[in-house]
C-alpha positions as CSV (number, residue, x, y, z in Angstrom):
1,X,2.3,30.8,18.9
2,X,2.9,30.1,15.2
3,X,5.1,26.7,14.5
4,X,7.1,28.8,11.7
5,X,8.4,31.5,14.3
6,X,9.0,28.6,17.0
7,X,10.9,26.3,15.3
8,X,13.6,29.2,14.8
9,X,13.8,29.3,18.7
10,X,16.9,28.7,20.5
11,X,16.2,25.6,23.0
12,X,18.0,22.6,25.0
13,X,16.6,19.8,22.6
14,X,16.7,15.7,23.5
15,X,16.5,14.1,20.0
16,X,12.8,14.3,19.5
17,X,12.3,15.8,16.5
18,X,9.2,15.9,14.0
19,X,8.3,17.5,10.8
20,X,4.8,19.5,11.1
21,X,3.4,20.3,7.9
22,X,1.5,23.3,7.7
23,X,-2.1,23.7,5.0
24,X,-0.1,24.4,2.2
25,X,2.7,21.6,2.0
26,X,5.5,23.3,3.8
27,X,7.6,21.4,6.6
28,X,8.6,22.9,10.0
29,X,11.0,21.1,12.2
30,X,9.5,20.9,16.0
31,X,10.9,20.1,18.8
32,X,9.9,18.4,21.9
33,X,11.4,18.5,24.9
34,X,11.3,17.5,28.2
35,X,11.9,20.7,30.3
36,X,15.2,22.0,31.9
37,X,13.0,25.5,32.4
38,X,10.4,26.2,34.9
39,X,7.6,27.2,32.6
40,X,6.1,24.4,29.9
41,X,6.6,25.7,26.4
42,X,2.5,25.9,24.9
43,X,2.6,25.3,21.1
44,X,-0.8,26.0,19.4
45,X,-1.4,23.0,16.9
46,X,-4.2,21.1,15.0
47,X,-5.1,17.9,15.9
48,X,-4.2,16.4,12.5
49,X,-0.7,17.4,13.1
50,X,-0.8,16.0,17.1
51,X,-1.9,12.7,15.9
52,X,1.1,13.0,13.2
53,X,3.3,13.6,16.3
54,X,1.8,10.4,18.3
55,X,3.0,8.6,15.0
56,X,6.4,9.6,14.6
57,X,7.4,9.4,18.3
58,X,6.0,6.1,18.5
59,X,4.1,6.3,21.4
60,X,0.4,7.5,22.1
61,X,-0.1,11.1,23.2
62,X,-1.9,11.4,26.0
63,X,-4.9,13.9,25.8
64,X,-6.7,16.2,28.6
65,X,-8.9,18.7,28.8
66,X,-7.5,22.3,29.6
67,X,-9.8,23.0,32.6
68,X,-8.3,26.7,32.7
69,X,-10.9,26.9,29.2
70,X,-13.5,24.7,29.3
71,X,-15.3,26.4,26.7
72,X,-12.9,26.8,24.2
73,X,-12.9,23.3,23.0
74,X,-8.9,23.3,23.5
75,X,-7.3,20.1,24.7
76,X,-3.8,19.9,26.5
77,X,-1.3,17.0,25.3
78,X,1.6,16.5,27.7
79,X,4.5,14.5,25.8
80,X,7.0,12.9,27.9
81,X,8.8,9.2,27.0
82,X,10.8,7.6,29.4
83,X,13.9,7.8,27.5
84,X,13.7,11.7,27.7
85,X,12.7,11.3,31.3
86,X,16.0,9.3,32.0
87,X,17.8,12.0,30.0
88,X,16.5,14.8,31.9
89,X,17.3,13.7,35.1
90,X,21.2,12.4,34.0
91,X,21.4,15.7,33.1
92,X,19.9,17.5,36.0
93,X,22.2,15.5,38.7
94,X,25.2,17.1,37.1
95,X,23.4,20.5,37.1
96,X,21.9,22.7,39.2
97,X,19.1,23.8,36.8
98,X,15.6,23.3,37.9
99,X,13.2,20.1,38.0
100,X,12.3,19.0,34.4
101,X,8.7,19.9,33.1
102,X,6.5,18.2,29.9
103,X,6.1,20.5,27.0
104,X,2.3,20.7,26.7
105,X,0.9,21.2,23.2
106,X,-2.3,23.5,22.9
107,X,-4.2,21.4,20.1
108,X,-7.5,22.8,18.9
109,X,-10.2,20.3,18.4
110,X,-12.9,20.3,15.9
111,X,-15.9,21.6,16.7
112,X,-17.7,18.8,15.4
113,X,-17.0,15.2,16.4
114,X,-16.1,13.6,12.5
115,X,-18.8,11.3,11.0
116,X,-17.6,7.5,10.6
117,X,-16.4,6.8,7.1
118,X,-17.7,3.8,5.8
119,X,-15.5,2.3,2.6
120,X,-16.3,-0.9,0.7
121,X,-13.0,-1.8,-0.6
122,X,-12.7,-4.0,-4.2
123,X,-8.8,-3.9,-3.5
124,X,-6.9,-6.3,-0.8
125,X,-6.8,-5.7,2.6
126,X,-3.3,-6.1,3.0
127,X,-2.6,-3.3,0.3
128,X,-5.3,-0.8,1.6
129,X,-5.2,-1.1,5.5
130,X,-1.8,0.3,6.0
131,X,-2.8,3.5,3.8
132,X,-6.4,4.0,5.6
133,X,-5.3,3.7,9.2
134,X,-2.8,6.0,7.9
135,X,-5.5,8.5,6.9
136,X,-7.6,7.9,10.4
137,X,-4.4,8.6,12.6
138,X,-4.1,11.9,10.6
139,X,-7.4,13.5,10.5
140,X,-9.3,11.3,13.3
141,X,-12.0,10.5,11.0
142,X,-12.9,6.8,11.8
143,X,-12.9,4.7,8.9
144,X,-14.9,1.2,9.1
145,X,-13.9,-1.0,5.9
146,X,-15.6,-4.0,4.1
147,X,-13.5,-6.0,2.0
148,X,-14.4,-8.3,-1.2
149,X,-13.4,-8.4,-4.4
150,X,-14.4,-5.5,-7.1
151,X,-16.9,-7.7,-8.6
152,X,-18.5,-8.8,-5.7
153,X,-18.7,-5.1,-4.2
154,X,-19.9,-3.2,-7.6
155,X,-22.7,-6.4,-7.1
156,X,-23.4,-5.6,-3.1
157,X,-24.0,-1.9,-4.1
158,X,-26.5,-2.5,-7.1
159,X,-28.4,-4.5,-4.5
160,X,-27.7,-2.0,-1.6
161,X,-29.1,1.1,-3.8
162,X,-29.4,4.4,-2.2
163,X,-29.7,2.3,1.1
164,X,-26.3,1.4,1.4
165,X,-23.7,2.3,4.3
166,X,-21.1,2.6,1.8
167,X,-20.0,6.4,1.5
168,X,-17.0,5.2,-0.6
169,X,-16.2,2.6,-3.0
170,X,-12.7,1.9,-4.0
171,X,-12.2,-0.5,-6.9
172,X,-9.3,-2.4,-8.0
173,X,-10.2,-1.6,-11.7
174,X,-12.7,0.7,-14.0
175,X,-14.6,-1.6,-14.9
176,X,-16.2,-2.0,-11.2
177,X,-16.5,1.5,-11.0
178,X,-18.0,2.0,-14.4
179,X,-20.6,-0.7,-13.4
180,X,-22.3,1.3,-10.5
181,X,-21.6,4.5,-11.7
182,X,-24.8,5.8,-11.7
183,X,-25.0,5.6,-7.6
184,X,-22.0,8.0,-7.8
185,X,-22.3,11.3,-7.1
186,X,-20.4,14.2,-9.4
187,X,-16.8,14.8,-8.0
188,X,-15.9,18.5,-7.8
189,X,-13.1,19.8,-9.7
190,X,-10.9,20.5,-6.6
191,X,-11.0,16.8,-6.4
192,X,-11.3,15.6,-10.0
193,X,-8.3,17.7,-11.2
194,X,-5.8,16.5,-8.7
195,X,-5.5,12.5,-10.8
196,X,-5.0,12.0,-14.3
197,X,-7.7,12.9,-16.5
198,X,-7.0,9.9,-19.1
199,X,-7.1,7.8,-16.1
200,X,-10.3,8.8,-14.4
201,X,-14.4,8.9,-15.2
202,X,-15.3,11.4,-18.3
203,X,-18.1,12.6,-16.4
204,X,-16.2,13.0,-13.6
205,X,-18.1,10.3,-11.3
206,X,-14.8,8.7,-10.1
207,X,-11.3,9.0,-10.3
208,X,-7.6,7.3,-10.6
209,X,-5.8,6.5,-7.5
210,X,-3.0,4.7,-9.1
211,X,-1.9,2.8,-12.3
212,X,-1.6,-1.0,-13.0
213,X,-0.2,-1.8,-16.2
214,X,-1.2,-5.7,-17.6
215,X,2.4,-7.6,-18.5
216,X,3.6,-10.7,-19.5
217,X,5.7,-12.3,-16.8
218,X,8.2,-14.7,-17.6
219,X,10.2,-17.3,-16.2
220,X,13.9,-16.7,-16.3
221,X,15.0,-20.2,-16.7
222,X,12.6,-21.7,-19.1
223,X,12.7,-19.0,-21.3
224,X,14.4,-15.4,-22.4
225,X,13.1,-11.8,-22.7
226,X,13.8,-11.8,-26.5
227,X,11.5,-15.1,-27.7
228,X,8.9,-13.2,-26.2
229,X,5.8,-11.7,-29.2
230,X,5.4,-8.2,-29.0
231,X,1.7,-8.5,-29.3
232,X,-0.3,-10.4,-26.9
233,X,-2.4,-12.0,-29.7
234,X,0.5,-14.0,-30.3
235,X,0.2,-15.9,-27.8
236,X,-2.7,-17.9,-29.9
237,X,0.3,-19.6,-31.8
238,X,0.5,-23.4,-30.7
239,X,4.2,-23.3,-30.2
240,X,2.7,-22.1,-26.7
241,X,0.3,-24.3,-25.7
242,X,1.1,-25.9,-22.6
243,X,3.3,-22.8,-21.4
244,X,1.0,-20.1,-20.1
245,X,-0.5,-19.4,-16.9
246,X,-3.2,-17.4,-16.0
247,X,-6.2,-16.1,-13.7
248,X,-9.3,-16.4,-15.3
249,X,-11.6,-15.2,-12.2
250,X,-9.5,-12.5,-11.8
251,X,-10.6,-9.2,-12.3
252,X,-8.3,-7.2,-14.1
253,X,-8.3,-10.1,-16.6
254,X,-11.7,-9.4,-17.2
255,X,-10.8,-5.5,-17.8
256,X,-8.2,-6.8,-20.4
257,X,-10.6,-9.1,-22.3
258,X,-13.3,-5.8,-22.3
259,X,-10.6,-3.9,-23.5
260,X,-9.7,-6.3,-26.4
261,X,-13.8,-6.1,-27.4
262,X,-14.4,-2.4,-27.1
263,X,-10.9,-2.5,-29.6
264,X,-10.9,-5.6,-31.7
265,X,-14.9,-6.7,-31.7
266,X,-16.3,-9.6,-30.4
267,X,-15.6,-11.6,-33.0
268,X,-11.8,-11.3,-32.9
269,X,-11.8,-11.5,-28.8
270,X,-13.2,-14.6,-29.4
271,X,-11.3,-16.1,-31.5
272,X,-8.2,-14.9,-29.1
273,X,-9.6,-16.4,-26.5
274,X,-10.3,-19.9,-28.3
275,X,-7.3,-19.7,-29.7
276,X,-5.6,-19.2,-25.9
277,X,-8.1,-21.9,-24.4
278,X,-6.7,-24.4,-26.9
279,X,-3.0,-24.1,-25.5
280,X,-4.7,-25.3,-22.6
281,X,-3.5,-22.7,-20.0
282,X,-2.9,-23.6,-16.1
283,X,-5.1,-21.5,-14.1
284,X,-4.5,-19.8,-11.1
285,X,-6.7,-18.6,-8.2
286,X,-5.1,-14.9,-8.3
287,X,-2.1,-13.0,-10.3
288,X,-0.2,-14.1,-7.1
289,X,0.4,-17.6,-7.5
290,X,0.7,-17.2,-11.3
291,X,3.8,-14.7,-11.0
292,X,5.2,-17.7,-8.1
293,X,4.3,-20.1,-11.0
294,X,6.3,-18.5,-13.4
295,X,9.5,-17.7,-10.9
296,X,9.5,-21.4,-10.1
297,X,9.5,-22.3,-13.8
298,X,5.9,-24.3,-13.5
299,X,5.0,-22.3,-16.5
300,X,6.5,-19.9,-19.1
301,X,4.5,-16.8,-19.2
302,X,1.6,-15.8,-17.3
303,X,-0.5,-12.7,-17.7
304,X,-0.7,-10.6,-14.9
305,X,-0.4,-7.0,-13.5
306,X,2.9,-5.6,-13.0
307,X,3.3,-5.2,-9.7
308,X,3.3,-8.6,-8.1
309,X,6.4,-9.1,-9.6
310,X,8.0,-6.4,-7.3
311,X,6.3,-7.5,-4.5
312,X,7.9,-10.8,-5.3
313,X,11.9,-9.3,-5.8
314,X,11.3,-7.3,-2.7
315,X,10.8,-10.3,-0.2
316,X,13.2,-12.8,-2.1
317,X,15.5,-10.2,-3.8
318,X,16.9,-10.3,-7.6
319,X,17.3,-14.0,-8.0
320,X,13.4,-14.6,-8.0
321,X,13.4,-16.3,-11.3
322,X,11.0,-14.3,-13.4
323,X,10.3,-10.9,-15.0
324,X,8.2,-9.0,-16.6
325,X,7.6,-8.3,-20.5
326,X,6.1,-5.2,-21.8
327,X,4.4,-5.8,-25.4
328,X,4.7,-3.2,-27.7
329,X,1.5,-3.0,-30.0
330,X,-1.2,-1.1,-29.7
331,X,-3.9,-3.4,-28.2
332,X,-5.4,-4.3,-24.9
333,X,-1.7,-6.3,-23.8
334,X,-0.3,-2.5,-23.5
335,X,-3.0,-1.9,-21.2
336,X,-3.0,0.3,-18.0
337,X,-5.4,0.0,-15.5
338,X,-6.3,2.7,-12.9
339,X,-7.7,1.6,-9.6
340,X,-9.9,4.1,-9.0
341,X,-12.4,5.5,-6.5
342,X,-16.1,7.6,-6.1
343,X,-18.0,8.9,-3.8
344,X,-21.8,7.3,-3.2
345,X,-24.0,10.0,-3.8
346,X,-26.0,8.9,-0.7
347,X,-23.3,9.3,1.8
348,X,-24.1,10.8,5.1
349,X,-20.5,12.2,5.3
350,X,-19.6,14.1,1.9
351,X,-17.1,16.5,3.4
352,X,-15.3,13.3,5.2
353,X,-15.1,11.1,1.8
354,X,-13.9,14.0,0.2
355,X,-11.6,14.5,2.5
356,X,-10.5,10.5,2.0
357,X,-10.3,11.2,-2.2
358,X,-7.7,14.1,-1.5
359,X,-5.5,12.3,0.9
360,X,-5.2,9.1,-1.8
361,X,-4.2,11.7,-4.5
362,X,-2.3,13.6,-2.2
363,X,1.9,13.0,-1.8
364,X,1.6,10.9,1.1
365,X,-0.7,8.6,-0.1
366,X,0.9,8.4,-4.0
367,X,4.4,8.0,-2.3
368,X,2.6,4.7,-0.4
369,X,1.6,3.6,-3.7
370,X,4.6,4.1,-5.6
371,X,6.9,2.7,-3.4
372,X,5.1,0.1,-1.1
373,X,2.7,-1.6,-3.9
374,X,4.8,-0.6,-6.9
375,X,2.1,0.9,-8.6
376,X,2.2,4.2,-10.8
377,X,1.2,7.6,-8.9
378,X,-0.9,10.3,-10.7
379,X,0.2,12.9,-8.7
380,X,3.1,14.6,-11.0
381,X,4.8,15.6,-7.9
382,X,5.5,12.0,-6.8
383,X,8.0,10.0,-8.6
384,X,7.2,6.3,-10.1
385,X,9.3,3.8,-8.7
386,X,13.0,3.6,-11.2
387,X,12.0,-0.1,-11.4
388,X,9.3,0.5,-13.8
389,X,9.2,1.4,-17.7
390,X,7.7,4.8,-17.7
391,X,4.1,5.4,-17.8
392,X,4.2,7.2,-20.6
393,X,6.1,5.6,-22.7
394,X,3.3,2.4,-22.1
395,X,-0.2,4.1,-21.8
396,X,0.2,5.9,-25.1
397,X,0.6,2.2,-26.6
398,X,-3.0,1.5,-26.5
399,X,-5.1,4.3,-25.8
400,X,-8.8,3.7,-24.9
401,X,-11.1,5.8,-22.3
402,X,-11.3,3.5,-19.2
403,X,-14.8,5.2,-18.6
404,X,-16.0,3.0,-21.1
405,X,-15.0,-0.6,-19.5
406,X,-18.0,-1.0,-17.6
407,X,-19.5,-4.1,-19.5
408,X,-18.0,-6.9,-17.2
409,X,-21.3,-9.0,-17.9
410,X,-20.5,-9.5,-21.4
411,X,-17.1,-10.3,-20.4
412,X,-18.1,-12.8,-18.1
413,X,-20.0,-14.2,-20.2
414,X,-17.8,-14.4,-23.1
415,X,-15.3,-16.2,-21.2
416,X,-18.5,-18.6,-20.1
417,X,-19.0,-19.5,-23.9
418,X,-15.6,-20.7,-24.1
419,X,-14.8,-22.8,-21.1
420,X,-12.4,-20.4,-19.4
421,X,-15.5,-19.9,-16.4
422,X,-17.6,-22.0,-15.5
């Protein structure tokens, strides 16, 4: 039976209601019920879509095997929740109608059991675990993750090689992905073409999940929006010193700094960074305590991705004391990050970490990003959250091909030659 032509069926319905999409996008509205007829109703569905239903009726569905077919690889799911039970049967001892039946759902299973999907992860657990297990509920693909920071991953799969269990790697920035890049294999286009081009690998070896942009965040009571310099070399100028925060370990930092070399030189990155260093600047573990830092007034400005600020006005609403500054010339301050992600051409299970890429650029997945981690979607059909400047209007301030941020090592090292690692 087709879910199009039964949702326009005429049934006694208990308040159990879920959208099913179908392969192309489309939503039909599905009832469950719990009976009042003799004969269960058999709905022919995917199992992607009966694990969706487990999820929004917030209860397991139960699974058995249809012994009536024992060859056809067809399972039988019988939904019933005790609230609909106690329904039913209110309803049945005013009635006369006959005993309550479950709805059973037909749900083809795949003919292959799903490889596991292995995914070393350079971004936080507590920003990618809700999104994955999201993923594994839908498709039933198991997904085993490692976490670390980007740095410390790109650095486990240059040791790792073609030997390592990795089939995924998903970076907080381009410069991780940039530095193992040759264990990628070559995205196809029906992958490649779904995130922004500007925002993902040239040679189409990874791409863009979502957008960071790199801000100035400011304390609200020390200090307001309009003394703030529109360029971040400004910040050089000793009338600061003493008032910035910042994380030197922290990886999108580093993209910044290899973004102000690939654009100003060595030479001039240098001297930014001496002239920053001698402000003496209070460092910070992560961009999470510097954005606290700055909305408890302990410093100034701090330089930091955008979105920890809206993680910070969520939880404590508008009178967390800080915001953020957008500077307006065209250099590395203006600059937005993708993370990004590639598949490792020696994965065991291609078709599964395809499938993984497509669901991250797909609606549900860019919707997650938008609006839980405040970050910038590159799928045009999701909006960007109306809290943030638009993307647009800040990538095209410093344009630079994120392919090429790759050399971390010379970086690193940079920022070892003057004191801001040790």
């Amino acid at each position: 039976m087709n879910p199009a032509a039964t949702a326009r069926r005429t049934w006694r319905i208990f308040d159990v209601r879920v959208a099913i999409p179908d392969s192309v996008g489309n939503n039909y509205l599905l009832a469950i019920r719990a009976g009042i007829q003799s004969e269960p109703l058999t709905l022919k569905l995917t199992a992607e879509t009966t694990s969706m239903i487990s999820r929004q009726l917030s209860r397991p569905v139960a699974f058995r095997r249809d012994a009536s077919a024992p060859k056809s690889r067809m399972l039988r799911v019988a939904v019933m929740s005790v609230a609909l039970l106690t329904m039913c049967f209110a309803i049945l001892a005013c009635s006369a109608s006959p005993a309550p039946t479950p709805v059973v759902l037909e749900v083809e299973k795949p003919s292959n059991e799903p490889n596991t999907l292995t995914v070393y992860s350079g971004r936080s657990q507590s920003l990618v675990d809700p999104i994955l297990e999201e993923f594994e509920l839908l498709t039933g693909i198991p997904v085993e993750v490692r976490y670390a920071s980007t740095g410390e991953m790109a650095a486990t799969l240059l040791e790792e090689g073609d030997r390592s269990p990795a089939d995924v790697f998903f970076a907080q920035d381009p410069g991780g992905l940039g530095a193992v890049k040759s264990l990628f294999m070559t995205l196809p286009d029906d992958i490649y073409d779904r995130s922004a081009a500007w925002a993902s690998d040239p040679d189409h070896k990874w791409v863009g999940i979502s957008g960071r942009a790199r801000t100035v965040v400011y304390s609200t009571e020390n200090i307001s929006e309009d003394e703030l310099p529109d360029s971040i070399w400004d910040f050089t100028d000793p009338m600061w010193k003493g008032r910035i925060g910042l994380p030197p370990t922290n990886g999108s930092f580093h993209v910044m700094v290899t973004a102000m070399r690939l654009d100003w030189g060595e030479a001039k990155t240098r001297e930014w960074l001496e002239g920053i260093m001698a402000n003496e600047p209070v460092f910070y573990a992560k961009n999470t305590p510097t954005v606290a830092a700055a909305g408890a007034g302990e410093i100034d400005v701090g330089f930091v991705n955008h979105y920890y600020l809206h993680r910070f006005l969520a939880e404590e609403g508008e009178g967390f004391g800080a915001r953020n500054h957008y500077t307006s010339a065209s250099d590395a301050g203006s600059l937005v990050m993708a993370a990004g992600a590639g598949i490792l051409a020696s994965t065991n299970a291609q078709p599964e970490a395809e499938r993984l890429l497509k669901f991250l650029l797909g609606v549900t997945a860019q919707q997650y990003f938008a609006t839980k981690t405040h970050e910038y979607p590159f799928n045009s059909a999701v909006q960007q959250s109306e809290h943030l400047p638009d993307l647009g209007d800040i990538s095209e301030r410093f344009d630079v091909d994120l392919g090429l941020l790759d050399d971390l090592a010379g970086t690193q090292k940079l920022l070892q030659e003057v004191g801001a690692l040790p």
